[in-house]
C-alpha positions in Angstrom: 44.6 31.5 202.9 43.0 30.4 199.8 38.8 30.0 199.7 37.0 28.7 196.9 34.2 30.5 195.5 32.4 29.2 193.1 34.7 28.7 190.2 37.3 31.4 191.2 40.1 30.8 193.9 39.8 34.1 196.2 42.7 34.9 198.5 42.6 36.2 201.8 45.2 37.5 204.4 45.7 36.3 208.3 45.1 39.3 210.2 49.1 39.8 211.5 49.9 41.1 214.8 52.3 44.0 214.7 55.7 41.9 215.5 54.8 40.0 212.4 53.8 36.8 214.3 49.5 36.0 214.6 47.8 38.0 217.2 48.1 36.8 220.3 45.9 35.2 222.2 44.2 37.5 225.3 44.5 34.8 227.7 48.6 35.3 227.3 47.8 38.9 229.0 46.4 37.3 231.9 49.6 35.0 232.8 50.0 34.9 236.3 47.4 37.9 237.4 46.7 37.1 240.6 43.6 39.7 240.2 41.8 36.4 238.8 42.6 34.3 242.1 41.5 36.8 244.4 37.5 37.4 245.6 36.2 41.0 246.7 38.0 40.7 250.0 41.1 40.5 248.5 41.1 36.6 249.9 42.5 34.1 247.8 39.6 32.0 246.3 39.1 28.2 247.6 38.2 26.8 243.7 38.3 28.3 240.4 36.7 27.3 236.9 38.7 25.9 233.9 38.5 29.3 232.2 39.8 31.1 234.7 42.9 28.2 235.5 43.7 28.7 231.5 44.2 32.4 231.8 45.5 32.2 234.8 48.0 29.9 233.2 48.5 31.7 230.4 47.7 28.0 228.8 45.1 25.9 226.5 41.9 24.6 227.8 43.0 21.2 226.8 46.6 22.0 228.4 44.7 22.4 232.3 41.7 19.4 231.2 45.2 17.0 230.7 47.1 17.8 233.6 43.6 18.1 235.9 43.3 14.0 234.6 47.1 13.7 235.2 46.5 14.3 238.9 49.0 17.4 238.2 45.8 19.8 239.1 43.4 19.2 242.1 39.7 19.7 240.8 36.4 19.1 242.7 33.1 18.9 240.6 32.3 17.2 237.2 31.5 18.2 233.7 30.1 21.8 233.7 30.8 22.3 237.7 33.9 21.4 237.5 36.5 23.5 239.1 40.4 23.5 239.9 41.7 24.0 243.5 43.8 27.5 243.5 46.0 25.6 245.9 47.1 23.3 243.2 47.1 26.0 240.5 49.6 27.9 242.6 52.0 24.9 242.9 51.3 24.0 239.4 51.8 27.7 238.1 54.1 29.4 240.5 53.5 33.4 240.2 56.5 35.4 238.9 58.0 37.4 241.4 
């Protein structure tokens, strides 16, 4: 990447992962961990934040916000309480077996 500083042109690198590709992104780690579903009783949850839907997902924010307003994801709430049905996560994002 190039930055300009002042007069000069300074050139930086993008940190590379070791494959050679950009690192990846931690959420990718998390695909299909049903540890994030579950509560303390080892109960599947009722409802689950955005956040946790994306890792879950192993997707963008924006890719779970799109298919929540697609009717693809049930989600109860609005703005900042808002939160995705694990119900519909599960049909949406079947876990790998």
């Amino acid at each position: 990447m190039l930055f300009r500083s002042g007069r000069t042109i300074v050139e930086e690198e993008v940190p590379q992962a070791a494959s050679g590709g950009l690192i990846a992104d931690v959420g990718k780690l998390e695909k299909g961990d049903m540890g994030l579903l579950m509560d303390t009783n080892n109960d599947l949850k009722r409802a689950v934040t955005l956040d946790v839907a994306r890792r879950f997902g192993g997707v963008s924010l924006r890719a779970i916000q799109d298919a929540a307003k697609n009717d693809k994801l049930l989600t109860e709430g609005t703005r900042l309480n808002r939160r995705v049905l694990v119900e519909s996560l599960l049909k949406y994002f079947p876990p790998e077996k």
